[in-house]
C-alpha positions as CSV (number, residue, x, y, z in Angstrom):
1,X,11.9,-24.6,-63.0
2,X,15.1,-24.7,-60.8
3,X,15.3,-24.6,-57.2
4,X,18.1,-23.4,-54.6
5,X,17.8,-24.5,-51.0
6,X,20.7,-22.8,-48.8
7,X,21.3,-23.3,-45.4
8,X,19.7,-20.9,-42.9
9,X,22.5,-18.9,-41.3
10,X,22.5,-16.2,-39.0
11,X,25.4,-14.0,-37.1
12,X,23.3,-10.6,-36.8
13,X,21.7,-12.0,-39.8
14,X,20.8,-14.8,-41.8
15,X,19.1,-16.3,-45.1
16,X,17.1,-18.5,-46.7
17,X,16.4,-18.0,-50.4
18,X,15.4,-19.6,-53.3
19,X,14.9,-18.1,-56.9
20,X,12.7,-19.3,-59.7
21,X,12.6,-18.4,-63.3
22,X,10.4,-19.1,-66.1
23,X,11.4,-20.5,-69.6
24,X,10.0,-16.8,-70.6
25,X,12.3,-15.2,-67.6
26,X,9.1,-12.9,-66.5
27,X,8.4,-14.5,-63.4
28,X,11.5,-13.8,-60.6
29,X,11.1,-14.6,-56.5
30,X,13.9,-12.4,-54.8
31,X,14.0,-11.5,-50.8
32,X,15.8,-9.7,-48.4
33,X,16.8,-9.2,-44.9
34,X,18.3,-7.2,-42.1
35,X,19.2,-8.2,-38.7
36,X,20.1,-5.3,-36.1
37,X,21.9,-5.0,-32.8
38,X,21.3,-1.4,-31.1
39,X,22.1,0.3,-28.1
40,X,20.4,3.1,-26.7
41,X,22.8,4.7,-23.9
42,X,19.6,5.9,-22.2
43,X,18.5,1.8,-21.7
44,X,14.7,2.2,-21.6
45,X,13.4,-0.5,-19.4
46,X,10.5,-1.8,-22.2
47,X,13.4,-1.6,-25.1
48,X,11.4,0.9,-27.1
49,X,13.9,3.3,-29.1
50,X,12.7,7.3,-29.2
51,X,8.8,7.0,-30.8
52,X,9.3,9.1,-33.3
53,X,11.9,6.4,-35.0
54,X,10.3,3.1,-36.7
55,X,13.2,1.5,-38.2
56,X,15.5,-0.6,-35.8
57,X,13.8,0.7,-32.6
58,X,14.7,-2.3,-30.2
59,X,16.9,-1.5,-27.5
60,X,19.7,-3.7,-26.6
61,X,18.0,-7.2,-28.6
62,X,19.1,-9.1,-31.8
63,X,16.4,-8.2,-33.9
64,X,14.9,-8.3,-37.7
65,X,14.4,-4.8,-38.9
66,X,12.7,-6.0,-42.4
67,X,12.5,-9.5,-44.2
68,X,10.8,-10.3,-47.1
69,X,10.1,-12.4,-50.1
70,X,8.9,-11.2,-53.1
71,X,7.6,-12.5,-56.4
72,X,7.7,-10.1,-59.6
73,X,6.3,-10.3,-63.4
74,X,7.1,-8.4,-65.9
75,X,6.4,-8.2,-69.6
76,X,6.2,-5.9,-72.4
77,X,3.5,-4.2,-71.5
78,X,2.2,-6.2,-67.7
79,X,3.6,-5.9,-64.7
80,X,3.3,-6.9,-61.4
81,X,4.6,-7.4,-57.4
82,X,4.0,-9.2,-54.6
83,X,5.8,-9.2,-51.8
84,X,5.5,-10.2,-47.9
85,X,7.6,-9.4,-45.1
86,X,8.0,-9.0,-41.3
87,X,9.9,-7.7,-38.8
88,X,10.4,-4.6,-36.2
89,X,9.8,-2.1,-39.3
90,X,6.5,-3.7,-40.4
91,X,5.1,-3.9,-36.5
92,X,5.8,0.0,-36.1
93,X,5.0,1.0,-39.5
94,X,1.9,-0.8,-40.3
95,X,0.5,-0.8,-36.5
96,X,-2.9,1.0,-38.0
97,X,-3.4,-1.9,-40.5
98,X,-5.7,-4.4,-39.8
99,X,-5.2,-8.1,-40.1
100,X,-2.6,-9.7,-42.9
101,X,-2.3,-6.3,-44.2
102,X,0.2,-5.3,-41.7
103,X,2.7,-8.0,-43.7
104,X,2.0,-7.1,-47.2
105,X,4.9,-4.8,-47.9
106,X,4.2,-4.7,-51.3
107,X,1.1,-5.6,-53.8
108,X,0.5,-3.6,-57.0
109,X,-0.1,-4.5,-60.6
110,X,0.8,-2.8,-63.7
111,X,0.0,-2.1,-67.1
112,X,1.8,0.0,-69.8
113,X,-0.3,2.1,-71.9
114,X,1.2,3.0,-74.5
115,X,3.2,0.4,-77.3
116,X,6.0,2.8,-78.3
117,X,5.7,5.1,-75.3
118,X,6.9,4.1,-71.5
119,X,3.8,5.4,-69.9
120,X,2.5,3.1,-67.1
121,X,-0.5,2.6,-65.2
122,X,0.1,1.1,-61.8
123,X,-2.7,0.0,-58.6
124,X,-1.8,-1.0,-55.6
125,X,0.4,-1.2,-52.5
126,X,3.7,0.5,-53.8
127,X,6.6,2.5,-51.7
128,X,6.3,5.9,-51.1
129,X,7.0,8.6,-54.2
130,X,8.4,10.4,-51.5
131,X,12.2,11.3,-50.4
132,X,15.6,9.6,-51.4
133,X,15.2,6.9,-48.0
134,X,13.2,3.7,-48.5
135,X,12.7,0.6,-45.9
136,X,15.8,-1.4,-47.6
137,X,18.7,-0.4,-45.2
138,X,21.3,-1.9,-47.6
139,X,20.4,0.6,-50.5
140,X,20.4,3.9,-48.6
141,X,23.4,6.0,-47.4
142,X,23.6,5.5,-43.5
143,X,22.0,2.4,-41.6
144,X,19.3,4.5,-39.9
145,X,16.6,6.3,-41.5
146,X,16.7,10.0,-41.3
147,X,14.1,12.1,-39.4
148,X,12.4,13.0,-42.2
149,X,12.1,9.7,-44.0
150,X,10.8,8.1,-40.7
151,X,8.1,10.8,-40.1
152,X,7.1,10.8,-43.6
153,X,5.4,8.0,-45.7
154,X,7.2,4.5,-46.0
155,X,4.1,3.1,-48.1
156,X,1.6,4.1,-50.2
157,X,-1.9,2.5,-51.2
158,X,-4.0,3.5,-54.5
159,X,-2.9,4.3,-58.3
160,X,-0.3,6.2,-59.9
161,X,0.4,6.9,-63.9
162,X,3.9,7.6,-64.8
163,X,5.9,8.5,-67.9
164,X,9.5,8.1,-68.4
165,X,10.8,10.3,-71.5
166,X,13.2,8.5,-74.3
167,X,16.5,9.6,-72.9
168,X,15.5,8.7,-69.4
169,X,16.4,11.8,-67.9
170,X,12.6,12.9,-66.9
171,X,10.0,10.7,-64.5
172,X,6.5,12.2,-64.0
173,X,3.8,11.1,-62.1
174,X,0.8,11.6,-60.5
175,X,-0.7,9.6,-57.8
176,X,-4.4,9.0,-56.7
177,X,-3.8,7.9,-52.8
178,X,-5.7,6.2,-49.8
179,X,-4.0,8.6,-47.6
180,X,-0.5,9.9,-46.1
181,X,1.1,6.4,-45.4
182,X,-2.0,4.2,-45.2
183,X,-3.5,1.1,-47.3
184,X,-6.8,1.1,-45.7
185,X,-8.5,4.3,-45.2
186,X,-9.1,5.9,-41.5
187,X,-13.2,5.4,-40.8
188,X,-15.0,8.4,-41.4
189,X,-12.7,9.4,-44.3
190,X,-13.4,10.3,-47.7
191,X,-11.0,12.3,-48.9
192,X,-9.1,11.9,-51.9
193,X,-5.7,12.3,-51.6
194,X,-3.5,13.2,-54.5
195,X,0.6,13.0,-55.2
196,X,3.3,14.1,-57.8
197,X,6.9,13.3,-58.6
198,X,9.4,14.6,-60.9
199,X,12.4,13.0,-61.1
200,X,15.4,14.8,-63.3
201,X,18.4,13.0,-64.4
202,X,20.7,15.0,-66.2
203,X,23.4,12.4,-65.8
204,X,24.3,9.0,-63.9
205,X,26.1,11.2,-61.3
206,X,22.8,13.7,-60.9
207,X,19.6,12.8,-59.6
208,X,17.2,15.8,-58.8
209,X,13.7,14.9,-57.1
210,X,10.4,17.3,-56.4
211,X,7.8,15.3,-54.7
212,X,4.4,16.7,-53.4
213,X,1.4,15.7,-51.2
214,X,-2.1,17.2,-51.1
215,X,-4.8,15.0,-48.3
216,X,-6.6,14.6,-45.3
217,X,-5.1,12.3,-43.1
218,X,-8.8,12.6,-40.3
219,X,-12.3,11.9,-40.8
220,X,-13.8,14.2,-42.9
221,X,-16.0,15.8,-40.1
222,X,-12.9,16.7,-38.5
223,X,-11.2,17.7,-42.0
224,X,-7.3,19.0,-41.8
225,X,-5.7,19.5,-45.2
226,X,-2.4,18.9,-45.6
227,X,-0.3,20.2,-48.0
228,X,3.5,18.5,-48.2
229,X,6.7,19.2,-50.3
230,X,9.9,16.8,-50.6
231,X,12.8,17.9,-52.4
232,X,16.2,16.4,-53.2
233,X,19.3,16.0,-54.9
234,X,22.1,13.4,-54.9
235,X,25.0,14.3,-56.4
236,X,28.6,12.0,-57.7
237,X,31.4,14.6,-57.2
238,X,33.6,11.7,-57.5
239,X,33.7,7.8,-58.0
240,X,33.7,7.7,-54.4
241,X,32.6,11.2,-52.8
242,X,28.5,11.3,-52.6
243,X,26.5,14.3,-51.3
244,X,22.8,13.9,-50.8
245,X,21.2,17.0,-49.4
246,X,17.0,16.9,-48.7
247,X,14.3,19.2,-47.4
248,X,11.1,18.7,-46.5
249,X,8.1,20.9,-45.6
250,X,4.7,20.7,-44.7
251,X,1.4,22.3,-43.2
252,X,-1.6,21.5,-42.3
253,X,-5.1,23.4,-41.3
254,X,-5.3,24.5,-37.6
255,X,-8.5,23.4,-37.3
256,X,-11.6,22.2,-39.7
257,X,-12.3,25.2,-42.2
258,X,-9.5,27.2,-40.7
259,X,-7.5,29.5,-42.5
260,X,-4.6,29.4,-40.2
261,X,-1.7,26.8,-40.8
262,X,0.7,24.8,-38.7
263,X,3.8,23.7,-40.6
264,X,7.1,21.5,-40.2
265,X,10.5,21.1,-41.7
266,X,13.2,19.4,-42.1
267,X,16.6,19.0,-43.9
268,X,19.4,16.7,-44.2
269,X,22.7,16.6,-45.5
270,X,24.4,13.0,-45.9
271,X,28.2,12.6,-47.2
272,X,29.8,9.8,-48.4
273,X,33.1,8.3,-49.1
274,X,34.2,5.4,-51.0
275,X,37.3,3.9,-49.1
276,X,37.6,1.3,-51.7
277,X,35.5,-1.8,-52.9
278,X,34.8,-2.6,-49.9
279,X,34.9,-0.2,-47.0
280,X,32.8,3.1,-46.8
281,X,31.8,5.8,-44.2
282,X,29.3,8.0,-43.8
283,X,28.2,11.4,-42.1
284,X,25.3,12.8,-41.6
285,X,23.5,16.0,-40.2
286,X,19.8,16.8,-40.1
287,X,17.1,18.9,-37.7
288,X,13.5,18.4,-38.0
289,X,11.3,20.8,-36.5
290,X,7.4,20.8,-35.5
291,X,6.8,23.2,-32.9
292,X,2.7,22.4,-33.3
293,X,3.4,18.7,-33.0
294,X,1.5,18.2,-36.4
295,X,4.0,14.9,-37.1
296,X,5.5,14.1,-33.6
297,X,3.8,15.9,-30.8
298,X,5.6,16.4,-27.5
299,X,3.6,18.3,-25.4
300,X,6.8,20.7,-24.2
301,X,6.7,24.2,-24.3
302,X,9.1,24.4,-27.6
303,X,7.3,21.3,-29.6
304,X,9.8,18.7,-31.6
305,X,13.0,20.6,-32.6
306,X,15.7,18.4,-32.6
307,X,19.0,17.9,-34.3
308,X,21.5,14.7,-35.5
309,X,24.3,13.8,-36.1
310,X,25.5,10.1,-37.2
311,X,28.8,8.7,-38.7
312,X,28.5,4.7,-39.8
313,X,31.4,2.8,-41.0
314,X,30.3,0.0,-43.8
315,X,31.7,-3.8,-45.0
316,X,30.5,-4.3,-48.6
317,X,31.4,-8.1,-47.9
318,X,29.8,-9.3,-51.3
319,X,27.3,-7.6,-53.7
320,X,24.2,-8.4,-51.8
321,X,25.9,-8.4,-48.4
322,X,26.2,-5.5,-46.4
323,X,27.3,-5.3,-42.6
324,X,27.3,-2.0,-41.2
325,X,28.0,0.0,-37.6
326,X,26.5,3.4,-36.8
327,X,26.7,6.0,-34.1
328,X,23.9,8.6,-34.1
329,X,23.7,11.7,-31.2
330,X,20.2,13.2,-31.4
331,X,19.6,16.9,-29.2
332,X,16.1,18.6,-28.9
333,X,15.1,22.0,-27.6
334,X,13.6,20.6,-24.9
335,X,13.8,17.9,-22.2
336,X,11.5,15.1,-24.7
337,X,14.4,11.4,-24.1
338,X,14.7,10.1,-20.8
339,X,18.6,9.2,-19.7
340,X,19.1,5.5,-17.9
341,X,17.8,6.8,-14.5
342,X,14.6,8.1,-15.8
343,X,15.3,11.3,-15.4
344,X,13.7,13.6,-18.7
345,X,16.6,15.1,-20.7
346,X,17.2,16.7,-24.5
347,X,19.6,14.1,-25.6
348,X,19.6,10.5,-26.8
349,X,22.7,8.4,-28.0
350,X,22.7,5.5,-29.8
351,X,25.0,2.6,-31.6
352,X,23.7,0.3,-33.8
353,X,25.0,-2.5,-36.0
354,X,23.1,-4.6,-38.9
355,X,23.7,-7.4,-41.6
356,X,22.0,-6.9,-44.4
357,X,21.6,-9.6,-47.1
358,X,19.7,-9.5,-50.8
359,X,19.0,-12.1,-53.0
């Protein structure tokens, strides 16, 4: 066993890590965190960012969006994860958790079913089968999550079998769930909830996704089905020129036993440029509507229906390092952000930096 011990650092950011490996190299302890500056222009007094965001939604304070440390195993045919985190993304995300659950970011075991055939069995606490955005800032596109990735699930609690083909090219898998986004159930709720993926990858510059959701996210005497659809595709025109382009699209029952629907969308288009080894920049576009306030209710005339725009400017300063700046313009339909004299209005500006730092 060796051990690191580096100093504890911090300029947006910092880290301490420490990395362990096994004479049989199946046992690994990696981590990772963000730190995050952001500004909203409308300067809410209690420094809460729009409710409907849960990644770096502190106003105006040097802040941790996510840190964790995790432990993984893996051999030929076991597998398993651990890891434990905190930060402002764990207090808004896992706010319906109780206790020590709300800073178990991941926990799941795995084991492979088949000896000649990559077909897995995995339990657990896992991330979300759903969309091209996860919680690590430093492997997505922009520095803040879409609209559609922060109003669908982050997490996922229950088991999922998957099969990966021989070439590599084909992921399927099908999910047994706790709910939309939730490790323990809500009380009164029964309801199985259910999941696919397919994953298609043609090529290392295509990478098509279908990902679906079927569950009741009340107690069951109050049942709502909902019925949810991710799609996306990220395409390499270039070495350096990335298009990824999503759409989601969801409804649920009106009512218990009702044969009447409310539904939500949303797409996104994010583009991406390679200056060189180092520098990058990003645009993206997106609306997400839900006039019925299924996802994020409003209580205006028109419901949610907003649109953004966001450009962010990024330092690849080593392999694991990342240190990013973003500005992001959100409009909605209706008056649902307050400016900096309280007065209610339909738009909300914000910049926000971050250091992010793997190990």
């Amino acid at each position: 066993m060796k051990k690191y011990i580096l100093p504890f650092f911090m300029l947006f950011g910092g880290f301490a890590s420490a990395q362990i490996d096994t004479s049989a190299s199946t046992f690994t302890i990696s981590g990772y965190a963000e730190v995050y500056y952001a500004y909203d222009f409308s300067n809410p007094e209690n420094h809460n960012r729009p409710s409907f965001l849960y990644s770096h939604n502190r106003h105006n304070e040097f802040n941790l969006n996510l840190g964790f440390v995790k432990a993984a195993y893996n051999a030929d045919r076991l597998r398993g994860n651990l890891a434990i985190a905190a930060g402002t993304y764990m207090n808004a995300n896992y706010a319906a958790e109780p206790g020590v659950l709300q800073n178990v970011f991941e926990a799941n075991g795995g084991v492979k079913l088949s000896k000649n055939s990559n077909l897995w069995l995995d339990a657990g606490i896992f991330a979300s089968h759903i969309g091209f955005e996860s919680a690590v800032s430093k492997d997505c596109a922009t520095l803040t999550r879409s609209m559609l990735a922060e109003n669908s699930p982050y997490y996922e609690s229950g088991a999922k079998l998957t099969y990966i083909t021989g070439n590599s090219k084909w992921l399927l898998s099908g999910l047994w769930l706790n709910g939309w986004q939730h490790i323990q159930r809500p009380e009164g709720n029964n309801t199985p909830a259910f999941g696919t993926q397919i994953t298609f990858t043609p090529s290392s510059k295509v990478t098509l996704n279908y990902s679906t959701f079927i569950g009741n996210d009340k107690p069951d005497e109050v049942k709502q089905m909902r019925y949810f659809h991710n799609l996306y595709g990220i395409i390499h025109l270039t070495d350096q020129f990335h298009i990824t382009a999503g759409f989601d699209y969801g409804m649920e029952q009106d009512s218990t036993g009702s044969s009447d629907f409310n539904s939500w969308y949303s797409p996104v288009v994010i583009v991406r440029y390679d200056l060189n080894d180092t520098w990058s920049v990003a645009a993206r576009g997106e609306y997400y509507a839900d006039e019925n306030g299924v996802i994020i209710a409003t209580g205006t005339e028109n419901g949610f229906k907003t649109t953004g725009f966001s450009l962010n400017l990024d330092c690849r300063i080593r392999d694991n390092a990342v240190w990013r700046i973003e500005g992001r313009i959100l409009n909605s339909e209706d008056n649902i952000f307050n400016d900096a004299d309280g007065v209610a209005t339909n738009a909300n500006t914000a910049v926000t930096t971050s250091l992010a730092i793997s190990f």
